[in-house]
KOLBAKOL-758373 format. One line per 10 residues: number of its first residue (from 1); for each residue z, y, x of C-alpha. Coordinates in steps of 0.5 Angstrom, whole numbers. Layout:
% KOLBAKOL-758373
NUM) Z:Y:X; ...
//
This chain:
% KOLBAKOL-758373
1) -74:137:421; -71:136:414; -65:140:412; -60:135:412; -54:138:407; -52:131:407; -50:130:414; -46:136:415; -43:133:408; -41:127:411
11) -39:129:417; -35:134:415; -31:129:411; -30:124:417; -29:128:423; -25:133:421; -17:133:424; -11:136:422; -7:136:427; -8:137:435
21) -4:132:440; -6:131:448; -10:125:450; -5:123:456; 0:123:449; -5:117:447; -4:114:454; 4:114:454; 3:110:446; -1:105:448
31) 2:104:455; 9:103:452; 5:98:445; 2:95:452; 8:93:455; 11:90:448; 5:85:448; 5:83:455; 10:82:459; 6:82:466
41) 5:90:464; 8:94:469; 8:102:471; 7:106:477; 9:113:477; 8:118:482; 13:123:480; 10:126:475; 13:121:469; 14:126:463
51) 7:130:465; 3:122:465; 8:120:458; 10:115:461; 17:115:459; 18:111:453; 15:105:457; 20:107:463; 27:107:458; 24:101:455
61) 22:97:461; 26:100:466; 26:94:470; 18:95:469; 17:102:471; 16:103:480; 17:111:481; 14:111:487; 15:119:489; 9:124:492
71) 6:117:495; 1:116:492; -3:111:497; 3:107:498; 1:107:490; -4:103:491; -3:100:495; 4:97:491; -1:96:485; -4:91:489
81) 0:87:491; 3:87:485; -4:85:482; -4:79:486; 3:77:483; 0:76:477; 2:83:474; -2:88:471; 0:95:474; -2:101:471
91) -2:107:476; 0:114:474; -2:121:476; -6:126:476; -14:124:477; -14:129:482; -9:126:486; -12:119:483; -18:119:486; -20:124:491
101) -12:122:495; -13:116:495; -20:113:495; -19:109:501; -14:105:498; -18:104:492; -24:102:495; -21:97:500; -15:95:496; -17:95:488
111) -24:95:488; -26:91:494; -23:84:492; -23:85:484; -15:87:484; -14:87:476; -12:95:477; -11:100:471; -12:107:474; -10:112:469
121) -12:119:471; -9:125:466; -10:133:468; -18:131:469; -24:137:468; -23:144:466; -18:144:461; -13:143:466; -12:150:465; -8:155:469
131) -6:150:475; -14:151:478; -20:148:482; -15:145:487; -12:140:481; -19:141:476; -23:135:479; -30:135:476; -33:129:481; -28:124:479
141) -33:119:475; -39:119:481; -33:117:485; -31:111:481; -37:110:477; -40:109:485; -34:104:486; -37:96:485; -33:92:480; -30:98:477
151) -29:100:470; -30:108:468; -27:111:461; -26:117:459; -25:118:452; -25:123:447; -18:125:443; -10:121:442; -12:116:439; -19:113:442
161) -15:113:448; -9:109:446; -14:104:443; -18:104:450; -10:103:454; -9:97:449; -16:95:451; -16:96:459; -9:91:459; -13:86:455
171) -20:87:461; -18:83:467; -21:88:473; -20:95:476; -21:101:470; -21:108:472; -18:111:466; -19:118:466; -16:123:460; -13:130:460
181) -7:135:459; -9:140:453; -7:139:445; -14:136:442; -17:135:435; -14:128:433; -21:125:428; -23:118:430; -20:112:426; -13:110:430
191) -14:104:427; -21:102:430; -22:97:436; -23:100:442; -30:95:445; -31:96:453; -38:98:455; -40:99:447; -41:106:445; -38:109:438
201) -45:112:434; -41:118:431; -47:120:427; -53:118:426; -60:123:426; -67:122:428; -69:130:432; -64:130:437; -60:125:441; -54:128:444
211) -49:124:449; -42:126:450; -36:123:452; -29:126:453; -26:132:451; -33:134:449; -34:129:444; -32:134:439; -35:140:442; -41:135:441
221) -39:134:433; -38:142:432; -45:142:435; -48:137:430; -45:140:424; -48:147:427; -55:145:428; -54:140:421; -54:147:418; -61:149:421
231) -64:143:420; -64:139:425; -61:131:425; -57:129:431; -56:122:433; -49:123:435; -46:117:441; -39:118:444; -40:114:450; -33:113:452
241) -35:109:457; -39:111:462; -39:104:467; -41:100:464; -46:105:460; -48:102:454; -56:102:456; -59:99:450; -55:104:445; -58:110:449
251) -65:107:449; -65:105:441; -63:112:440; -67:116:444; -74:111:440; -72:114:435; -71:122:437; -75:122:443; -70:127:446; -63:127:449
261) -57:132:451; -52:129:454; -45:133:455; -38:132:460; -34:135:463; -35:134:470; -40:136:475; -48:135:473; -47:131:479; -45:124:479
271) -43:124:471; -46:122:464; -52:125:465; -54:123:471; -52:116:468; -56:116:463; -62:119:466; -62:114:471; -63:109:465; -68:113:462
281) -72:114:468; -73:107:469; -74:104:461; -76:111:457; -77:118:461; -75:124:456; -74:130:455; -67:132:457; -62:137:458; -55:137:461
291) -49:141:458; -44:139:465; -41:144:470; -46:146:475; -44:145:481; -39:150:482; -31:149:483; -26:152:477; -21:157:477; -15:159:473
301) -14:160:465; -14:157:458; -18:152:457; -21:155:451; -23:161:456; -26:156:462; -31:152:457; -34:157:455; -34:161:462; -37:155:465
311) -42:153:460; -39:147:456; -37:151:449; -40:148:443; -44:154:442; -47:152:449; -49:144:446; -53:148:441; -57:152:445; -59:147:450
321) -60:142:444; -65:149:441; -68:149:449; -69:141:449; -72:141:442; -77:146:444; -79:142:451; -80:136:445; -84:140:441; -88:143:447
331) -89:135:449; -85:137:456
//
């Protein structure tokens, strides 16, 4: 392994960011932009419209906005109907109260006969924070990457998941879009296109493959830059959407590096990892590791605190990427 000053010098130049906005922010931006463009966009809320940023849709269009209460299978349910009248609904609540509530309706209702649903999921994951392992769902993205015909992203900061809101509206079919409460670093381009099931090479390295999506995509990128330091070259891919997976982005890289790390924040069961290695599995087996939660449910804290606690800090890419690159050099 060469040093690689210049990738630590590119990198620090692109991903460096200046403010902090949480993604649910991006979802409400996109959602009102969404609204603008195609009048068929309509929104439902299960009373909890300022925590899901959906008020500016709903003072905009208020004739377009359902606030449905503590009811959220009668959501799904109204969504779908909604659907089949030619709308394009957006639901609104918590991924806990998207998904684990309400999967029945989602199964039989939207993903069953194809209904052009968007399920927009906010307070996902650990970084929830103080609110705890009842609302701090960690298997949301098994659940609904098992769900035939369903769309599952999660993206990495305020303006990827904006693009990803414009994008869903534009994708005939049920989307689970998945993002979170916390102020987050701010460093892709608000200006790039956001491209279903094609995932975004954030740099590019020949040792080591690491995978993130998430909240984690920035972990990943301080992780890069710290193994850059020690000379290790990273190939970095924010695989935002996790169904369907980009397969011949992760088979390309993993040609070049011969080992992979992916990194979520979600249980090691059901999520990116077990999607990529089920890739791998058939087309490449190689050396891997996985930086997700283990099986286990949160509790209350910061979310600084409870990434670091359950293994999912930036200092823990690193010393998984150092495990996996002495698996590599061992040949196992």
């Amino acid at each position: 392994m060469e040093t690689t000053e210049l990738q630590v010098s590119s990198m620090e130049k692109k991903y460096t960011y200046t403010e902090k906005k949480d993604t649910r922010s991006g979802f409400g931006a996109g959602l009102l932009e969404a609204g603008k463009a195609n009048p068929e966009v309509v929104a439902l809320c299960a009373d909890l419209t300022g925590s899901l940023k959906m008020d500016a849709f709903k003072k905009e269009f208020p004739e377009r906005f359902f606030q449905v209460g503590i009811a959220e299978a009668n959501m799904m349910g109204v969504a779908a109907g909604l659907a089949i009248g030619g709308k394009v609904p957006f639901t609104g609540t918590f991924a806990n109260f998207s998904t684990g509530r309400v999967y029945d309706q989602i199964r039989q209702s939207i993903a069953y006969s194809e209904k052009n649903v968007k399920i927009c999921a906010s307070h996902a994951g650990l970084t929830l924070g103080e609110d705890g392992a009842t609302h701090q769902i960690l298997e949301d993205i098994g659940m609904m990457r098992m769900l035939p015909n369903m769309v599952v992203i999660n993206p990495c900061d305020y303006n990827q998941t904006k693009q990803a809101t414009l994008a869903i509206a534009k994708y005939y079919g049920p989307v689970y879009l998945r993002f979170g409460r916390p102020a987050w670093p701010v460093f892709t381009d608000p200006n790039e296109e956001f491209v279903i099931g094609k995932a975004q090479q954030m740099l590019s390295g020949t040792d080591i493959t690491i995978i993130a999506c998430g909240h984690m995509v920035w972990n990943a990128v301080q992780a890069a830059e710290e193994l850059a330091k020690a000379g290790v070259s990273v190939d970095l891919i924010n695989m935002h959407t996790i169904k369907p997976l980009d397969a011949k982005a992760v088979i390309s890289s993993v040609a070049k590096t011969r080992c992979v790390l992916t990194a979520e924040e979600h249980q090691r069961n059901g999520g990116l990892g077990e999607a990529v290695a089920h890739v791998l599995a058939l087309a490449d087996p190689v050396p891997m590791e996985i930086v997700a939660v283990e099986d286990v449910f949160g509790e209350s804290g910061t979310p600084a605190e409870l990434l670091v606690k359950y293994g999912l800090d930036s200092s823990d890419i690193v010393k998984k990427a150092q495990k996996l690159l002495s698996r590599k050099t061992a040949g196992n």
